[in-house]
N, C-alpha and C positions, 0 to 999 in steps of 0.2 A: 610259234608252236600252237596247240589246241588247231590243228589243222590249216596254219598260216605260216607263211617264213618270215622272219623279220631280218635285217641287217645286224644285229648283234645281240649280246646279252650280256649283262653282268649278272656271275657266278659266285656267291658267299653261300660259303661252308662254317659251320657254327655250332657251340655248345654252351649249354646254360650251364654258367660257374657254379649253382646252388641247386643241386638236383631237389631238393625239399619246396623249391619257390617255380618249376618247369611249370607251371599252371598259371601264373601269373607273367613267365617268360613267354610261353605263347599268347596271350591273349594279347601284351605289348607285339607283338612280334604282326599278329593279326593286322595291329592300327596303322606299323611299322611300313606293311606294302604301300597302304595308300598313300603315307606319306612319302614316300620314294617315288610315286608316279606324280605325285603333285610337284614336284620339282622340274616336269617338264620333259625331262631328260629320258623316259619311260612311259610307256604306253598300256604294259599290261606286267603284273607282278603276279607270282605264285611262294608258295611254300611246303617245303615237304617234309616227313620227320623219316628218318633210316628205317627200313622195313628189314635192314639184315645187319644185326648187332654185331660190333666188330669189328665188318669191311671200312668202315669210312666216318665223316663229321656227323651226330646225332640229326643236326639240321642241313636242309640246301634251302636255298632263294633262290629265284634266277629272276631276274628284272631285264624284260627283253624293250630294244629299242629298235627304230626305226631314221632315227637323227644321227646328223654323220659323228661316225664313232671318236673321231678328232675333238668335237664338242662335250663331246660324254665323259672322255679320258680330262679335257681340261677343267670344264666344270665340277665334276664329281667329287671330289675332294672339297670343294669351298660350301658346295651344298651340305656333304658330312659335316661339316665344321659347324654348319648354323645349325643342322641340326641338334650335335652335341650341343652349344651353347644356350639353344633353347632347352633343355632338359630332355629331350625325344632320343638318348639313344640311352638304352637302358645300360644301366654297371653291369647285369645279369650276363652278358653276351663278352663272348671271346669269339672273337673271328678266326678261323683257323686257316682259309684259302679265299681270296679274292680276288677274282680275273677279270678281266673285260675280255672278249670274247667276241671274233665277226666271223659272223657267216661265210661258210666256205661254198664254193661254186662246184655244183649246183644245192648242195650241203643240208636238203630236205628231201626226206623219199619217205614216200607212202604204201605203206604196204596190202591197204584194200581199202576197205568202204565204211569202217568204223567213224560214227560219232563223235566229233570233238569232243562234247561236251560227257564223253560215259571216259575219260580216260583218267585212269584210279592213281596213277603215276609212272615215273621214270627209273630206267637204271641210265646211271653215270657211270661213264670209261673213259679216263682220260688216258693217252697214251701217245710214248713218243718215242721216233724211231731211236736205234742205239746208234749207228754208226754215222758220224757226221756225213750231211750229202747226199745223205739215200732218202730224203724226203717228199723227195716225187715219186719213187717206186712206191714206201710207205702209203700217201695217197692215192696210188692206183688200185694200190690191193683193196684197202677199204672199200672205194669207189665201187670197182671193176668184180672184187671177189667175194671181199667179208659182207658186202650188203646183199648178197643175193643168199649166202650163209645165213645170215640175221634175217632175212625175209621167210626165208625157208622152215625157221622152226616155229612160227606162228604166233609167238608169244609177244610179238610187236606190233604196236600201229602205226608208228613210224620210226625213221633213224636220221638225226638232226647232227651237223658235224661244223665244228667250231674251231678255229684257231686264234690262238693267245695275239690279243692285239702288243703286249710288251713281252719283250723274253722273258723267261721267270721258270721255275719247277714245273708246269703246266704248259706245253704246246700246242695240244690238240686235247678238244673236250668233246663227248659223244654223248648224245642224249636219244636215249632208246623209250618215247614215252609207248605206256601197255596201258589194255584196259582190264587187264587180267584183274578178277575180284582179291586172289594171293597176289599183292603186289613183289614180297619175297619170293618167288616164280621168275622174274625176270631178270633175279639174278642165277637164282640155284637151280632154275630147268637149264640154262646153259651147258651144266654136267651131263644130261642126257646126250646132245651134239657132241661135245669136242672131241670123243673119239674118233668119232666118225670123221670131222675135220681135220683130225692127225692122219687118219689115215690115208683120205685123199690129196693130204701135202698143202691144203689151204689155210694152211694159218700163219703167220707172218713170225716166224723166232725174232727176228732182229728186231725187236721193239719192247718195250718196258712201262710198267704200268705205273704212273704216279699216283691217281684218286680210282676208286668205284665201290659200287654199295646200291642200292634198289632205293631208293624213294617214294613213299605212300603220300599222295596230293591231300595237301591240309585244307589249304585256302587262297585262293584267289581273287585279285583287283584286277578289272580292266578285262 
């Protein structure tokens, strides 16, 4: 992302147990990317804090890789471990969702000429079809219909599309980064479309939403 595709990402969703000590959660949380990327495993780490109170986990991470996702899923857990045992994973943190996450084909689209570097944050949607089987049409719509939809209302600079390396609550994860300065825009200008979308019959009913929320970009490694 930041105007590159990578081959996968892990996706942690999170909340600091001690709202009185959130200032000290992030600043650990800050040193936290780098130490994630220095495990080899990650190339480039972000952080975002919920820009729309409510929908979804206070915090996202996404630690995007480029290494076969095979090695990522193996590894990753022994590297949590050292790093628990060395003191590096703060008590403060509750993990609420954590995916691995690989790039789907062609699973990057850009929607114009926008600056990596000005993009203020993401909306997250994860979503998965309802009726077993229909996960190819599911994909085409995205593909074929919902991204020319999501192109259409301007409020993106691109639309990133992930599926869950292990089965789990999470099958498909969407990452809609904006450079909109209201990062809460990328979620709640959506109301201005979806009539419009109801009406022209392009929205997909058979599918169910497990995560989303807008995310304000905090901090960046890599």
């Amino acid at each position: 992302m930041f105007g590159e595709r990578t081959e996968g990402a892990l996706l942690v969703l999170s909340e600091c147990l001690d709202p009185a000590r959130e200032a000290e959660f992030a600043d650990w949380y800050d040193h936290h990317l780098a130490r994630f990327v220095a495990t080899g495993l990650f190339h480039r780490a972000s952080r975002y804090d919920l820009a729309t109170p409510g929908t979804g986990a206070p915090y996202l991470a996404l630690y995007e890789t480029n290494e076969p996702l095979a090695r990522v899923a193996a590894e990753l857990e022994p590297a949590i471990d050292r790093m628990r045992a060395a003191g590096e994973i703060t008590p403060l943190i509750e993990v609420k969702h954590r995916v691995l996450l690989e790039t789907m084909t062609p699973g990057r689209y850009a929607f114009g000429d926008d600056d990596p570097s000005a993009i203020t944050g993401l909306l997250l949607m994860a979503n998965n079809p309802k009726t077993p089987g229909t996960d190819d049409a599911f994909n085409r719509w995205y593909d074929d219909v919902h991204r020319i939809d999501i192109r259409d209302t301007g409020l993106y600079a691109t639309m990133n599309r992930f599926k869950a390396v292990e089965d789990g609550e999470v099958r498909y994860a969407n990452l809609y980064e904006t450079t909109l300065p209201d990062v809460e825009r990328a979620l709640a200008g959506l109301d201005d479309f979806r009539p419009k979308w109801q009406a022209a019959g392009t929205l997909y009913a058979d599918r169910v939403n497990t995560l989303r929320g807008a995310y304000r970009l905090r901090a960046r490694v890599g």
